[in-house]
N, C-alpha and C positions, 0 to 999 in steps of 0.2 A: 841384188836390188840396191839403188841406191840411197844415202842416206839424207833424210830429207831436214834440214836444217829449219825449226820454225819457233827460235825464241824469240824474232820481234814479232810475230805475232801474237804471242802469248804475251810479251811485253806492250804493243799497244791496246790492248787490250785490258790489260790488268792495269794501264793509265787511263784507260777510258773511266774504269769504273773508280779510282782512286781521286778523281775530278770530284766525283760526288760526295765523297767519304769526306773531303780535305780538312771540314770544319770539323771531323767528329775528332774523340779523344783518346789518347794510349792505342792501343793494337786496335783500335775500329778504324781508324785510319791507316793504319798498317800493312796487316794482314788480309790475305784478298779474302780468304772464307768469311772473316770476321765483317769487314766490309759487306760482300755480297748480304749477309744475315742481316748486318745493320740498316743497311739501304732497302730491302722487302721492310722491316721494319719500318723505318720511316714513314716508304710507303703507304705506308696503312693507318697509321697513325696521321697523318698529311689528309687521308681519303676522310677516315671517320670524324677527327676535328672539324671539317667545311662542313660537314651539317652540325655539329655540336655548337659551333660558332654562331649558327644561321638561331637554335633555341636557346641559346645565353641573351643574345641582344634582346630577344622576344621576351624574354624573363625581365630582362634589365627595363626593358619600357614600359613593360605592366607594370614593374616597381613603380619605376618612377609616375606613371599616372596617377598609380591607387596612391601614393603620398602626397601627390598635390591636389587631389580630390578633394582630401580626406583635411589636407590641412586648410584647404579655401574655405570647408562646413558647409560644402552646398548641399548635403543635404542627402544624400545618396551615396553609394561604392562605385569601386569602379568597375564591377560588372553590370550595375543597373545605368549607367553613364553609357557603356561599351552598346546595352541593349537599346538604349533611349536614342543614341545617335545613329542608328542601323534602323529602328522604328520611322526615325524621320527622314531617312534618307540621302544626311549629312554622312557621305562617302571619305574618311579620312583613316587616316593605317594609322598602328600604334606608334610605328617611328615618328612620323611626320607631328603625331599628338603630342609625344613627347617632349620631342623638339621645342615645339611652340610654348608648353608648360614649363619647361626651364627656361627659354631664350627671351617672349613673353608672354606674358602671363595677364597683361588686361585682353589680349586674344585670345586666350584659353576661356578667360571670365568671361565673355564674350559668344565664344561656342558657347559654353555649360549653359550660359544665360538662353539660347538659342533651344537647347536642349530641355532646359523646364518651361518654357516659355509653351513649347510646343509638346510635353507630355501628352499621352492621351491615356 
């Protein structure tokens, strides 16, 4: 039988996957096991983060509401604020509240006004 010669394959191949590596450090760039392991790593850490990222920002905007609620004294939190504006059917996401509360803020005073205005 004859003998079958297949180290560029095995070498493009182990550049295929060393493309991926190139940024990582010492032997995880290196070495192809260490590679392969680092890159499922990645992976996964890459997959789980996009939703971890999606409930930080959601954190970070309730922060920041219930701060400027809290520091304007209208009167209320920012869960009775969240229920007051779903009561009335002022349809707005916490991004977009947030936004407006930092960026500004006589529009915020403005909603909230809209929103005691119209308690029931």
């Amino acid at each position: 039988m004859t003998r079958i010669k297949r180290g560029s394959i095995a070498r493009t191949r182990r550049t295929k996957i060393s493309f991926f590596a190139s940024k990582f450090r010492g032997s995880h760039s290196r070495l192809t096991r260490s590679i392969i392991q680092q890159g499922l790593r990645a992976f996964v850490s890459s997959y789980r983060d996009r939703d971890k990222k999606k409930r930080d920002f959601r954190r970070l905007w309730i922060t920041r509401l219930n701060a400027v609620i809290r520091a304007v004294g209208i009167g209320y939190s920012y869960s009775k604020g969240i229920h007051n504006l779903y009561k009335n059917q002022l349809i707005l996401n916490r991004k977009i509240l947030a936004q407006i509360a930092i960026s500004n803020k006589s529009c915020f005073y403005m909603i909230s006004n809209e929103i005691l205005k119209n308690r029931i």
